[in-house]
ROLUM-869927 format. One record per atom (N, C-alpha, C): x, y, z; atom name; residue in one letter. Coordinates in nm, 2 decimals, always signed. Atoms other than C-alpha are relative to their C-alpha. Layout:
N
<r px="X" py="Y" pz="Z" atomo="CA" residuo="A"/>
...
//
This chain:
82
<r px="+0.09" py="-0.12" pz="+0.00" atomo="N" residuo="X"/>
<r px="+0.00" py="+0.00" pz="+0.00" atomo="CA" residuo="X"/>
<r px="+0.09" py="+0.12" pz="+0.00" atomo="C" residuo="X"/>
<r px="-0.10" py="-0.10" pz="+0.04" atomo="N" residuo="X"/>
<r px="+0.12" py="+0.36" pz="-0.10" atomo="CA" residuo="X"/>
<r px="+0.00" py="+0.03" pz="+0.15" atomo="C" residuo="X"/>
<r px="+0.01" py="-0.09" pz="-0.12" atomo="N" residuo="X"/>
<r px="+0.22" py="+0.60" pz="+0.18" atomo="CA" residuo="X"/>
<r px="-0.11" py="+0.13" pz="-0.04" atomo="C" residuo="X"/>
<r px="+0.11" py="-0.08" pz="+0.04" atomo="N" residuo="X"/>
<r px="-0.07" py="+0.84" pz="+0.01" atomo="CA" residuo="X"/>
<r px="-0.10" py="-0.07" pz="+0.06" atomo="C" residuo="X"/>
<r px="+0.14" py="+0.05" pz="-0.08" atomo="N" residuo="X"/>
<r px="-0.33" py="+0.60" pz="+0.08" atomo="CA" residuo="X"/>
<r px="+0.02" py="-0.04" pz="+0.12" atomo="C" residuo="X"/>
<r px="+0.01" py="+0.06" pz="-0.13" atomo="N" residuo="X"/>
<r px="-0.19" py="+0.50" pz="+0.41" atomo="CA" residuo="X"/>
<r px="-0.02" py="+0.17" pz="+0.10" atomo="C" residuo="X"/>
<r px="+0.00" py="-0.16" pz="-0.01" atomo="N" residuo="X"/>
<r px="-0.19" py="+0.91" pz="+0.48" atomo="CA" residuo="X"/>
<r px="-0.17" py="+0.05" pz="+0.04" atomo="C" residuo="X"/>
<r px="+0.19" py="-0.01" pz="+0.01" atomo="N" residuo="X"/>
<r px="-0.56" py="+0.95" pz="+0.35" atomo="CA" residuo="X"/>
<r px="-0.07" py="-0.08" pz="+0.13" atomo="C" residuo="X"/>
<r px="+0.06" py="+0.09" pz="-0.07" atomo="N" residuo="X"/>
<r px="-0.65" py="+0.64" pz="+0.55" atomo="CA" residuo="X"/>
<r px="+0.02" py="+0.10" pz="+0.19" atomo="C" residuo="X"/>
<r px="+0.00" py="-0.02" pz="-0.11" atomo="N" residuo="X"/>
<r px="-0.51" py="+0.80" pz="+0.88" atomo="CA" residuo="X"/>
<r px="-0.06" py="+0.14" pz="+0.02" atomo="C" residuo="X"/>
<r px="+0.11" py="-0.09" pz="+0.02" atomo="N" residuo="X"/>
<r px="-0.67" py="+1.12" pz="+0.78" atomo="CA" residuo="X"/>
<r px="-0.11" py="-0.04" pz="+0.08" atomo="C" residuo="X"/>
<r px="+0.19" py="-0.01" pz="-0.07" atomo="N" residuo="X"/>
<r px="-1.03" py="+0.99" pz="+0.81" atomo="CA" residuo="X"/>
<r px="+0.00" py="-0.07" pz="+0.16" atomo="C" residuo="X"/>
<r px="+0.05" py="+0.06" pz="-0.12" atomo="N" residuo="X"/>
<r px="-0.93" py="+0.76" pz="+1.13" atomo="CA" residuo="X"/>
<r px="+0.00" py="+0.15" pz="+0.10" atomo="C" residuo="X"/>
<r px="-0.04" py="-0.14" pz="-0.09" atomo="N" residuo="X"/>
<r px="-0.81" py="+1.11" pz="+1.28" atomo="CA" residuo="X"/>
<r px="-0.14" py="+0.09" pz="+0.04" atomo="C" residuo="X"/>
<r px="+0.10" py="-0.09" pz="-0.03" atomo="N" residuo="X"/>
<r px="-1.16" py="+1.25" pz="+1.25" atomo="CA" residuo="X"/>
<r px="-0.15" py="-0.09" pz="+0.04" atomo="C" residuo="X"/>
<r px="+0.11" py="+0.08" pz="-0.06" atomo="N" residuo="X"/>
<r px="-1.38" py="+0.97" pz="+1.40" atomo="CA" residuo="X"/>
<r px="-0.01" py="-0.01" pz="+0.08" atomo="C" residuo="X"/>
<r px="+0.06" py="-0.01" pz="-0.16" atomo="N" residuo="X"/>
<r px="-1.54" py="+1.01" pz="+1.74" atomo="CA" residuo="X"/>
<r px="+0.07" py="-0.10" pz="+0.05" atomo="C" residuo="X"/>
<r px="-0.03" py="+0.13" pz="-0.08" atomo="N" residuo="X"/>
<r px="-1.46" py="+0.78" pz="+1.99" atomo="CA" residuo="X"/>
<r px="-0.04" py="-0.10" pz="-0.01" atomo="C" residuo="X"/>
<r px="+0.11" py="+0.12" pz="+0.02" atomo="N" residuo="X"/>
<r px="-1.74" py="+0.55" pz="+1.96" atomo="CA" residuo="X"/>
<r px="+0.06" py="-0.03" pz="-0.18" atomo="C" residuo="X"/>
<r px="-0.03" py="+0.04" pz="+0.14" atomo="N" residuo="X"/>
<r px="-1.66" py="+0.54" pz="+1.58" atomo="CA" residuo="X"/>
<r px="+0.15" py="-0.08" pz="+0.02" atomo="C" residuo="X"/>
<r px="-0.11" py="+0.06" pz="+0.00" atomo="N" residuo="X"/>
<r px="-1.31" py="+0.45" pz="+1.69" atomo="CA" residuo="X"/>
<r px="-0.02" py="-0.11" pz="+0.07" atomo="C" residuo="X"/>
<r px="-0.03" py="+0.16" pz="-0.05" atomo="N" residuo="X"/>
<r px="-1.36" py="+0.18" pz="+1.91" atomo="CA" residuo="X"/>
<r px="-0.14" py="-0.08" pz="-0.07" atomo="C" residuo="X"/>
<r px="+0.05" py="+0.10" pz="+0.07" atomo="N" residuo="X"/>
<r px="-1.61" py="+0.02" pz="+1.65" atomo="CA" residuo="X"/>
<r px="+0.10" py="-0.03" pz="-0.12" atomo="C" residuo="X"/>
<r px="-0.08" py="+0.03" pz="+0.08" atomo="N" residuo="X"/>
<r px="-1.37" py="+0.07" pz="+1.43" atomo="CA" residuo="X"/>
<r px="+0.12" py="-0.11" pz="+0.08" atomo="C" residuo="X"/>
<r px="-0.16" py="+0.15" pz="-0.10" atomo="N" residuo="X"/>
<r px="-1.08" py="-0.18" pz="+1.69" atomo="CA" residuo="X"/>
<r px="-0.08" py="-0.17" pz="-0.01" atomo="C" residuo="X"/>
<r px="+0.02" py="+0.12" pz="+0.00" atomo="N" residuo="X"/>
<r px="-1.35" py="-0.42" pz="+1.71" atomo="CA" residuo="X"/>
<r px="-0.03" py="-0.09" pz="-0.12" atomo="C" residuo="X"/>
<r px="+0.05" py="+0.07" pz="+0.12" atomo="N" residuo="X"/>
<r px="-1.43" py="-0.46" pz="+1.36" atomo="CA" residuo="X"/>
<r px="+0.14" py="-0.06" pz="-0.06" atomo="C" residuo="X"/>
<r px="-0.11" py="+0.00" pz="+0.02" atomo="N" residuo="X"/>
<r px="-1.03" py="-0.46" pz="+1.29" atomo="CA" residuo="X"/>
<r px="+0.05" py="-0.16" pz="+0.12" atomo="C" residuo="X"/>
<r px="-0.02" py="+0.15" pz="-0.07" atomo="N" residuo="X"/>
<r px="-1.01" py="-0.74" pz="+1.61" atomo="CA" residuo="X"/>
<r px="-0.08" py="-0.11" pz="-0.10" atomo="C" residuo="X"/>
<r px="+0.10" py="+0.08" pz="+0.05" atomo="N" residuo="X"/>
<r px="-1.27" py="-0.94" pz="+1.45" atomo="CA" residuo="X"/>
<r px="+0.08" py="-0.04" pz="-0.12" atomo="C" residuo="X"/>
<r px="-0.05" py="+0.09" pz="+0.10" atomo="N" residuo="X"/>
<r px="-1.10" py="-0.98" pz="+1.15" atomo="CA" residuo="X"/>
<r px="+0.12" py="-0.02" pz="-0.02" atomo="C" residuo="X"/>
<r px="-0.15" py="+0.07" pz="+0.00" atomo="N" residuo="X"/>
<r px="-0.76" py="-1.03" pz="+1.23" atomo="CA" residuo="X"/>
<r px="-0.05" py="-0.13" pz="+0.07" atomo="C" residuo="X"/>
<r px="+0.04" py="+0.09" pz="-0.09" atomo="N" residuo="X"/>
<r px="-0.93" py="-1.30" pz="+1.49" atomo="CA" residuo="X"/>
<r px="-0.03" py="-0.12" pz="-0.08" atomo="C" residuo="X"/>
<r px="+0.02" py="+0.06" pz="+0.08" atomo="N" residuo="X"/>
<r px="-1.09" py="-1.48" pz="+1.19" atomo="CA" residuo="X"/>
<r px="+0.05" py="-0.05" pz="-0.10" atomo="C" residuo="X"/>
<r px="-0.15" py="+0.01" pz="+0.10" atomo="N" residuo="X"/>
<r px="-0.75" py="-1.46" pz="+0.95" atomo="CA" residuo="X"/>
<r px="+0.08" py="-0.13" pz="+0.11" atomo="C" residuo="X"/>
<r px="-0.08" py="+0.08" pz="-0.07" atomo="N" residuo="X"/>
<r px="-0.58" py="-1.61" pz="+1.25" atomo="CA" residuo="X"/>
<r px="-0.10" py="-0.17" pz="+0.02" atomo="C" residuo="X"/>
<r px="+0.07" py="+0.12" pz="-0.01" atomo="N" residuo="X"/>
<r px="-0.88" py="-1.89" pz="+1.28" atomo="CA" residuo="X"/>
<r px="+0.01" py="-0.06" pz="-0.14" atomo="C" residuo="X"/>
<r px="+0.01" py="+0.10" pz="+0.13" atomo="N" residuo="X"/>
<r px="-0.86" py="-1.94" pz="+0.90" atomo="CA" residuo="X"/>
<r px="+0.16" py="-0.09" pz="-0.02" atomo="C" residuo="X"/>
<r px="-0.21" py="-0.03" pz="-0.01" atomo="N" residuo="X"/>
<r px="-0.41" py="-1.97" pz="+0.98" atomo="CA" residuo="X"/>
<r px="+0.02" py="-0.18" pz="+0.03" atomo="C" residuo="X"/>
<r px="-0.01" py="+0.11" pz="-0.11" atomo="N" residuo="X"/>
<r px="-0.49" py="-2.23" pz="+1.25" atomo="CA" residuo="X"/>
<r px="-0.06" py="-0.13" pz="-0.09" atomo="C" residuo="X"/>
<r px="+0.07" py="+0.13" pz="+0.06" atomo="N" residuo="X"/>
<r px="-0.73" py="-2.45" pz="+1.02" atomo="CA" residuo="X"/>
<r px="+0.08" py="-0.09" pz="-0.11" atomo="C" residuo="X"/>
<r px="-0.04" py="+0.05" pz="+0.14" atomo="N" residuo="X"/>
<r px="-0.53" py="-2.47" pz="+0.73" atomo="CA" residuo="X"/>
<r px="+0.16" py="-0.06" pz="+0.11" atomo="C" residuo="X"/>
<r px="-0.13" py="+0.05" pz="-0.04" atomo="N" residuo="X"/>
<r px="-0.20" py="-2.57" pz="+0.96" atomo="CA" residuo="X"/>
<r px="-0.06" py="-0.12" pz="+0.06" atomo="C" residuo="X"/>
<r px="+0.05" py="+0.13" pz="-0.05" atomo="N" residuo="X"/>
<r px="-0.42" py="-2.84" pz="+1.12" atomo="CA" residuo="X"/>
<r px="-0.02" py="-0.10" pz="-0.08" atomo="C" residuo="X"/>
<r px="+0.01" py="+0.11" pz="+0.11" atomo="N" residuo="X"/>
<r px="-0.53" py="-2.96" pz="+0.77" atomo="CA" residuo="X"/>
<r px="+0.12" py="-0.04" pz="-0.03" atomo="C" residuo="X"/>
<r px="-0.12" py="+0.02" pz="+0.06" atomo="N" residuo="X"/>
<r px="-0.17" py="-2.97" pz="+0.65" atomo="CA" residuo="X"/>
<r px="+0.07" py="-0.12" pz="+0.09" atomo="C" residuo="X"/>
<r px="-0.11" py="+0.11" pz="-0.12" atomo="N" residuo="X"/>
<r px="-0.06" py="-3.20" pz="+0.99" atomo="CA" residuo="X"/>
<r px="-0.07" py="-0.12" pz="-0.02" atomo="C" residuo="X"/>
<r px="+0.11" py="+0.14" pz="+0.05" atomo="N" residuo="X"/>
<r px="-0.38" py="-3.44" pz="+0.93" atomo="CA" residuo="X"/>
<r px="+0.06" py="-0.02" pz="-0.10" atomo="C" residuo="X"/>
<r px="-0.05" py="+0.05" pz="+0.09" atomo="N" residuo="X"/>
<r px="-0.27" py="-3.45" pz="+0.63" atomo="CA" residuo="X"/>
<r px="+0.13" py="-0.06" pz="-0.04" atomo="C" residuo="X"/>
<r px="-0.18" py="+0.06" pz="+0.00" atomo="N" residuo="X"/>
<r px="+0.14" py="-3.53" pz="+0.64" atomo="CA" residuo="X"/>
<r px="-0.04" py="-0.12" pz="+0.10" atomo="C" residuo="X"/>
<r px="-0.01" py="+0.09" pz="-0.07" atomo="N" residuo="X"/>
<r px="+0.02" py="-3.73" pz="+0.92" atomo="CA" residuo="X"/>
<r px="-0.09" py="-0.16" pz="+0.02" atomo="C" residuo="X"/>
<r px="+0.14" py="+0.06" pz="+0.03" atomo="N" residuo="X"/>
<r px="-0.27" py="-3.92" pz="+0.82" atomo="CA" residuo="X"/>
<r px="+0.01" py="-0.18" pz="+0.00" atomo="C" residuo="X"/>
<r px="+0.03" py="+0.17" pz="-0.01" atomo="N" residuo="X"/>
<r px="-0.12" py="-4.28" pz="+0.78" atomo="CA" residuo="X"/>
<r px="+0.04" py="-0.03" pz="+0.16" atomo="C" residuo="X"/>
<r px="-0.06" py="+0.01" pz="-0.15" atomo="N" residuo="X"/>
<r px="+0.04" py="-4.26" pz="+1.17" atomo="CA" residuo="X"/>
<r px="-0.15" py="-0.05" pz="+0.02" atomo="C" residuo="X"/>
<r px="+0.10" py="-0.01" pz="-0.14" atomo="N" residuo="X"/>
<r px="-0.15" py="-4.39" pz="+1.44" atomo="CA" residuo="X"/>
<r px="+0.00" py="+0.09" pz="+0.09" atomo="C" residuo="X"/>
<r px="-0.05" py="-0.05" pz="-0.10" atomo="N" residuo="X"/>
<r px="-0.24" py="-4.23" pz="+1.69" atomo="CA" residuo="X"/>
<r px="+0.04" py="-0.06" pz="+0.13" atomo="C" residuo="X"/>
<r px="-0.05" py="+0.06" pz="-0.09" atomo="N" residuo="X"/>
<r px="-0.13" py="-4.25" pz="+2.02" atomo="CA" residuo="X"/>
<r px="-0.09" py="-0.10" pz="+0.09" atomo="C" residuo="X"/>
<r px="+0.13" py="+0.14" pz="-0.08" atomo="N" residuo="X"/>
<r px="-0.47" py="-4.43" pz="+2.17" atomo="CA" residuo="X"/>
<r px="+0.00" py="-0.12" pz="-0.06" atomo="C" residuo="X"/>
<r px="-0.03" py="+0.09" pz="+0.07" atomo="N" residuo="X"/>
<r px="-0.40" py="-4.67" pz="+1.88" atomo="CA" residuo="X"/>
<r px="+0.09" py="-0.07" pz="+0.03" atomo="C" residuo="X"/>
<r px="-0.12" py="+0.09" pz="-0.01" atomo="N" residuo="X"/>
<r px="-0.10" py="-4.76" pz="+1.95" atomo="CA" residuo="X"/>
<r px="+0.01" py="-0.07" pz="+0.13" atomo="C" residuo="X"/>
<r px="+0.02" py="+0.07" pz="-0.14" atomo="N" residuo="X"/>
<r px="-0.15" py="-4.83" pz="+2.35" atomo="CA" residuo="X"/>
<r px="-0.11" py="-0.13" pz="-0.04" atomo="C" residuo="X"/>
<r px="+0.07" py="+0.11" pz="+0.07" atomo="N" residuo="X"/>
<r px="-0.44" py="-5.03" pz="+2.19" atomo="CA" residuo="X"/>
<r px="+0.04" py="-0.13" pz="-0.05" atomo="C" residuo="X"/>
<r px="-0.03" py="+0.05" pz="+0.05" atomo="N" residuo="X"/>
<r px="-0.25" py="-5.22" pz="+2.00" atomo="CA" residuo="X"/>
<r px="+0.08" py="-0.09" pz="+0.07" atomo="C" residuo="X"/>
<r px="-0.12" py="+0.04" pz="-0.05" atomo="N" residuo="X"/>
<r px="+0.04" py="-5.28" pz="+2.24" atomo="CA" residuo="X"/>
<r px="-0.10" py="-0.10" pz="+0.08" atomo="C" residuo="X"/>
<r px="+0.07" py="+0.05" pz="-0.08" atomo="N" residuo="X"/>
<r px="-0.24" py="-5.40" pz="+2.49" atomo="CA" residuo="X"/>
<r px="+0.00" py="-0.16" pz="-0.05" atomo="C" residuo="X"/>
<r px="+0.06" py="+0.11" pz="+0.07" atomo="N" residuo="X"/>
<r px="-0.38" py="-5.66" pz="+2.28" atomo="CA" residuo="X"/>
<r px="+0.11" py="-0.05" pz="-0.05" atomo="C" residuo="X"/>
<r px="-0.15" py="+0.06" pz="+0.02" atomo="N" residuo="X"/>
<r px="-0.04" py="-5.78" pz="+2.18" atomo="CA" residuo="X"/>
<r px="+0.04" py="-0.06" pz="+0.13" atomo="C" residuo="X"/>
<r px="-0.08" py="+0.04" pz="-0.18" atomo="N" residuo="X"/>
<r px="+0.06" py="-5.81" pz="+2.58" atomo="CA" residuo="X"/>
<r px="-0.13" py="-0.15" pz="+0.02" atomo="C" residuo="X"/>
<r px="+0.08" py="+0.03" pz="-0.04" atomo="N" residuo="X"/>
<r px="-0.30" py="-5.95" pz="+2.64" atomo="CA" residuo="X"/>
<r px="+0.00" py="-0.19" pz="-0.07" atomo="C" residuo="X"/>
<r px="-0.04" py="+0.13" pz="+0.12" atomo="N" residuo="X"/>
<r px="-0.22" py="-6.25" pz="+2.33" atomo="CA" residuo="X"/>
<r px="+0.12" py="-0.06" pz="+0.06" atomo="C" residuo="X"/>
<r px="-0.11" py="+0.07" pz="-0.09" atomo="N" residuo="X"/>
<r px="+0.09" py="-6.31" pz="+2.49" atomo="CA" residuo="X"/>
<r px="+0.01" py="-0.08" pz="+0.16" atomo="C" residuo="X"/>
<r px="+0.10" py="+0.09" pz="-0.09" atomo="N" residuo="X"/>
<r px="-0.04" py="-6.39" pz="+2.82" atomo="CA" residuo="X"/>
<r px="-0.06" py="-0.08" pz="+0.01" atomo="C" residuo="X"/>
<r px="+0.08" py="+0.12" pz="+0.06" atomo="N" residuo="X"/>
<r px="-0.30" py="-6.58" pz="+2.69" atomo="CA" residuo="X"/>
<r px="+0.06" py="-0.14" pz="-0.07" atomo="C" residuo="X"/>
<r px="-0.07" py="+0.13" pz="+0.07" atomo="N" residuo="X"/>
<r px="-0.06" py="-6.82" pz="+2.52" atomo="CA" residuo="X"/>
<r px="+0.07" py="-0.05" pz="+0.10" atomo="C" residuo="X"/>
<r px="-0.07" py="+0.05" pz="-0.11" atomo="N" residuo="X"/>
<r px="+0.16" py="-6.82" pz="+2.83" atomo="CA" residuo="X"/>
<r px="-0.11" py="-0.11" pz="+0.11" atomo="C" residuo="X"/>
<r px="+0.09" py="+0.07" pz="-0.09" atomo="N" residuo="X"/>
<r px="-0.15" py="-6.95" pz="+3.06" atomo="CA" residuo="X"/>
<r px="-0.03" py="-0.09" pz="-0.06" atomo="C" residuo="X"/>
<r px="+0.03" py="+0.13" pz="+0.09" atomo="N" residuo="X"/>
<r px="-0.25" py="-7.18" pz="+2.76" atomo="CA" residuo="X"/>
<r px="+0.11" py="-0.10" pz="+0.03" atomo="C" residuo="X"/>
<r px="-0.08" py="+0.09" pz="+0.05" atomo="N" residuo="X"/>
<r px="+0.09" py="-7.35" pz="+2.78" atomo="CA" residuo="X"/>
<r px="-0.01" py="-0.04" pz="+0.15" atomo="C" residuo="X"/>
<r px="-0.02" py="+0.09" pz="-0.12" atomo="N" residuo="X"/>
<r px="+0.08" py="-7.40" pz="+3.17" atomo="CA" residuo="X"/>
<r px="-0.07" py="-0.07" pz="+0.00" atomo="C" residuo="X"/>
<r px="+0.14" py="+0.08" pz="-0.03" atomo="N" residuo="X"/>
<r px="-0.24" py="-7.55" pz="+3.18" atomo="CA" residuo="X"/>
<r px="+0.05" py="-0.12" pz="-0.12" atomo="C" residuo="X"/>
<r px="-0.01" py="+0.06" pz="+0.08" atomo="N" residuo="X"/>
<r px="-0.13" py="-7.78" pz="+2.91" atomo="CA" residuo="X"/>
<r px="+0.11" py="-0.07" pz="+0.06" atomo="C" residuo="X"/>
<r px="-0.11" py="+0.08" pz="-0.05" atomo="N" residuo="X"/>
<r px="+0.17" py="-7.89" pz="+3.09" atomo="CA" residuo="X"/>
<r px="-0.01" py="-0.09" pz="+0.11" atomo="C" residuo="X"/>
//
């Protein structure tokens, strides 16, 4: 943006009430608020994404469980058998 229009621009903020200024902060919060929520979505998609074949970590305790629990199970099979 020029330094003219950034000039002009501070021009008109210079001559708006108070109340006009602080609608003007919340309308300026508000949409940096929702840049930064559109920031966050798209870096979440990109991680689901790169990470998408991984397990997660509930999976994997899951997994380990039922692996431990099979192993056990064969161990108690073989005493009883002996």
């Amino acid at each position: 943006m020029s330094s003219a229009i950034l000039e002009k621009i501070m021009q008109e903020v210079r001559m708006l009430s108070p109340e006009e200024l602080r609608e003007l902060r919340e309308m300026i919060d508000r949409e940096a608020s929702s840049q930064e929520q559109v920031r966050r979505e798209e870096i979440l998609r990109r991680i689901r994404g790169k990470y998408a074949h991984l397990p997660t970590s509930g999976e994997e305790f899951a997994a380990r469980k039922r692996e431990e629990i099979e192993i056990e199970n064969r161990r108690f099979a073989d005493k009883e058998n002996q």
